[in-house]
Residue, then its C-alpha position, 0 to 999 in steps of 0.5 A: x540503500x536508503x533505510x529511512x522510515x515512514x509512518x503508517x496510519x494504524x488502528x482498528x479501523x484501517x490507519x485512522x488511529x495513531x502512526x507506526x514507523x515502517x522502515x522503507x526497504x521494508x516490502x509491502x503486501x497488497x491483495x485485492x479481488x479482481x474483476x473475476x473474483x479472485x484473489x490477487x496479491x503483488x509485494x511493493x515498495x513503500x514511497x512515501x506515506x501522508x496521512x490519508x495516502x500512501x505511494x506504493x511501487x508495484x511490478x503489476x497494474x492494479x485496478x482504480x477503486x479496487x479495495x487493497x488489503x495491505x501488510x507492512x512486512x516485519x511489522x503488525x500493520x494491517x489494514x485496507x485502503x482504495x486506490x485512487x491513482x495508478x501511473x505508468x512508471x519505467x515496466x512498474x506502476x505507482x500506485x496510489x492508496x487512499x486511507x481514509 
């Protein structure tokens, strides 16, 4: 397994302030509302992280522009985040989520 890290954007309002080192086996939480109001969480894998944008592999659909909620696991990174693309991916999907 490849247990390379990625950086994480993190500070009071969202990622915006400063990186933190996430290794990449390490899952991610995500909760989001649905159309209904409820709450709905799914844990992904981390792919990649840029500045503005991380890729996240998910086994459920999230809708676009829904505001995501997410938690790095084994760590204290926090914070919120768009997301701006969903592909199909194999029975998966990847997402992409917008920081900034």
């Amino acid at each position: 397994m490849n247990r390379t890290t990625h950086s994480f954007e993190n500070g009071s309002q969202g990622f915006a302030n400063g990186y933190q080192q996430v290794p990449s086996d390490k899952p991610l939480r995500l909760a989001w509302l649905d159309q209904r109001g409820q709450i709905r969480f799914v844990v992904g894998r981390c792919i990649d992280i840029t500045r503005s944008r991380i890729h996240v592999e998910v086994n459920e659909q999230i809708p676009l522009r829904a505001r995501v909620m997410l938690r790095a696991d084994g760590s204290n990174i926090a914070g919120s985040a768009f997301v701006k693309y969903v592909t199909p991916y194999e029975k998966k999907f990847i997402v992409v989520l917008e920081t900034a």
